[in-house]
C-alpha positions in Angstrom: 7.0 22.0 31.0 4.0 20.5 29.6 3.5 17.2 28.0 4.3 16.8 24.4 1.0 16.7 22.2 1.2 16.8 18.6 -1.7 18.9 17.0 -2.5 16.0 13.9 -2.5 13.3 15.9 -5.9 12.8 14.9 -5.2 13.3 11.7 -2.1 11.0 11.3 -4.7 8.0 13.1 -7.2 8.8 9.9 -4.5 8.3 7.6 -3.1 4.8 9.3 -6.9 3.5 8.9 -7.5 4.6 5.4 -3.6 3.0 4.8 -5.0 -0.6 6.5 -8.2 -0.4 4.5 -6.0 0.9 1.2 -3.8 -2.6 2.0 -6.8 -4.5 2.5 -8.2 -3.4 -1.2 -5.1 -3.9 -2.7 -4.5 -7.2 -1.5 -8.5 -8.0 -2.7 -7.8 -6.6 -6.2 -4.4 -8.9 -5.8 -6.2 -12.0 -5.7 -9.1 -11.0 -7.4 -6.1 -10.3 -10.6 -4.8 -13.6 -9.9 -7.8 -15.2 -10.2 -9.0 -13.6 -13.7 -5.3 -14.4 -14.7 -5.3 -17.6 -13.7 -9.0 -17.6 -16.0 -7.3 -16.5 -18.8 -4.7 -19.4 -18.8 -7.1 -22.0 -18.2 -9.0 -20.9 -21.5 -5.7 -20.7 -23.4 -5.3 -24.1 -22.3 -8.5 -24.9 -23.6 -8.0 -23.2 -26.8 -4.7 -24.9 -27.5 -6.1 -28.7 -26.8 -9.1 -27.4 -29.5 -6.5 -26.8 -32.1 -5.0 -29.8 -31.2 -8.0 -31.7 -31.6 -8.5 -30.0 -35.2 -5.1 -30.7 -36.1 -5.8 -34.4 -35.1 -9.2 -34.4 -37.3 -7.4 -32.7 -39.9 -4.4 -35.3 -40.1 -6.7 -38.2 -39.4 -9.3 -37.5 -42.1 -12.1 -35.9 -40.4 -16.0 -35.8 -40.6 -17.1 -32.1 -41.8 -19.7 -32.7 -39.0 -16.5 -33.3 -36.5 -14.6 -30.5 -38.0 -17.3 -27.9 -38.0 -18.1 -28.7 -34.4 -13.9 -27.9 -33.5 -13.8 -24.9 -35.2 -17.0 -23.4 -33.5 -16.0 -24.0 -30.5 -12.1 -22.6 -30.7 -14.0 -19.5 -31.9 -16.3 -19.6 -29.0 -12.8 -20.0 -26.8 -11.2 -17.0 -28.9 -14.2 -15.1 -27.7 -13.9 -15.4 -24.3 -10.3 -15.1 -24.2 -11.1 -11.8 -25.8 -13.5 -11.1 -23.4 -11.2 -12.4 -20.3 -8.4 -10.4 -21.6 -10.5 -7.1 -21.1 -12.1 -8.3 -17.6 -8.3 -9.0 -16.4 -7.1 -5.4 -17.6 -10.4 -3.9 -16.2 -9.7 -5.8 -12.7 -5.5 -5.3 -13.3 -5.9 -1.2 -14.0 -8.5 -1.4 -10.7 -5.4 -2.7 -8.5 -2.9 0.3 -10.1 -5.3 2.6 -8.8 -5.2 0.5 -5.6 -1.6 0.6 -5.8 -1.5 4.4 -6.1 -3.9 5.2 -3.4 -1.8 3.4 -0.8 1.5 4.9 -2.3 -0.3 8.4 -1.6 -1.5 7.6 1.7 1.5 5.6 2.5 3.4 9.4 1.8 1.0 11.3 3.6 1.7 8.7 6.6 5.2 9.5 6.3 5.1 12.8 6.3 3.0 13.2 9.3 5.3 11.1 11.1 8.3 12.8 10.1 6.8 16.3 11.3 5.4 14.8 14.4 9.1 13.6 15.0 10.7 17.3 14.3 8.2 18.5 16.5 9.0 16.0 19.0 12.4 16.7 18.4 12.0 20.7 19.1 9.9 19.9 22.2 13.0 17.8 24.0 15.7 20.4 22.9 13.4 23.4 24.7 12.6 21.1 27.3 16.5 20.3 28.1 17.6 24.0 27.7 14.4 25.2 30.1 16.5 22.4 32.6 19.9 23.6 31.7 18.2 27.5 32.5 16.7 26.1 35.9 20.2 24.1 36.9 22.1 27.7 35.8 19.7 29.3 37.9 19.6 27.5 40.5 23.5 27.1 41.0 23.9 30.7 40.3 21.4 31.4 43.2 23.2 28.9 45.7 26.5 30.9 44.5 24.8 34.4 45.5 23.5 32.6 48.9 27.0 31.4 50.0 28.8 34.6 48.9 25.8 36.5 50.7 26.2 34.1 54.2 29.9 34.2 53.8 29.9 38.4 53.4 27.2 38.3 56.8 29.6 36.0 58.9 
C-alpha cells in the first residue's frame, strides 16, 4: 500500500504560519495595551497630586495666580486622560480583533488536524485489513498447496 499523504497538508502549514504570526500580533497589541494602560494611570496619578495641590492652595490661602495655574493644568490632565482613554480602547478593540483572528485560525488549525487524523485513521484500518486479506490469502493458499501435495502423494 502506498504511503499516507494527506491532500491539505499544504493548506494546514498556511494555517500554522498565519496562527504564529496571529500570536505574534496579539502578543504586540498585548503590550502595546499595557503600555497605553499603564499611560493612563500615570496621568490619573498626575491628575490626583493636581487636585491635591489645589486642595493644599485652597486650605492654605492661595494666590489667584497659584490657583489659576492648578486648575489649568488638571484641565489640561482631564484632557488627555480623555484623550488616553480613547487611544487605550482604540489599541484594546485592535487586540479583540487580534484575539478573534487567532481564535478563528486556531479552529481552522484544529479542524485540519482533526480530519488529517480521521484520514489517517481510515488509511491504517485499510492498510491492516489489505494485511489481514494478504495473511488469509496466503494461509488459505499454503492450505490448498498441502491438501494438493498430500492428494498427489
Amino acid at each position: 500500500m502506498k504511503k499516507f499523504v494527506f491532500p491539505l497538508e499544504s493548506v494546514l502549514a498556511a494555517k500554522r504560519l498565519l496562527e504564529q504570526e496571529a500570536k505574534k500580533n496579539l502578543a504586540q497589541a498585548q503590550e502595546r495595551l499595557v503600555r497605553e494602560q499603564q499611560r493612563l494611570a500615570e496621568l490619573n496619578t498626575e491628575k490626583d497630586r493636581a487636585l491635591d495641590s489645589w486642595y493644599e492652595l485652597v486650605q492654605n490661602g492661595f494666590r489667584s495666580q497659584s490657583l489659576l495655574q492648578e486648575v489649568h493644568h488638571i484641565n489640561a490632565l482631564r484632557e488627555q486622560i480623555e484623550q488616553q482613554h480613547k487611544v487605550t480602547d482604540r489599541v484594546a478593540q485592535a487586540r479583540n480583533l487580534c484575539q478573534e483572528q487567532l481564535r478563528e485560525i486556531f479552529t481552522e488549525v484544529k479542524s485540519l488536524k482533526t480530519l488529517r487524523d480521521q484520514q489517517l485513521a481510515a488509511y491504517l484500518a485499510e492498510e491492516a485489513r489489505e494485511k489481514d486479506k494478504e495473511m488469509d490469502e496466503f494461509v488459505s493458499g499454503a492450505f490448498h498447496r498441502a491438501i494438493q501435495l498430500g492428494s498427489h502423494a
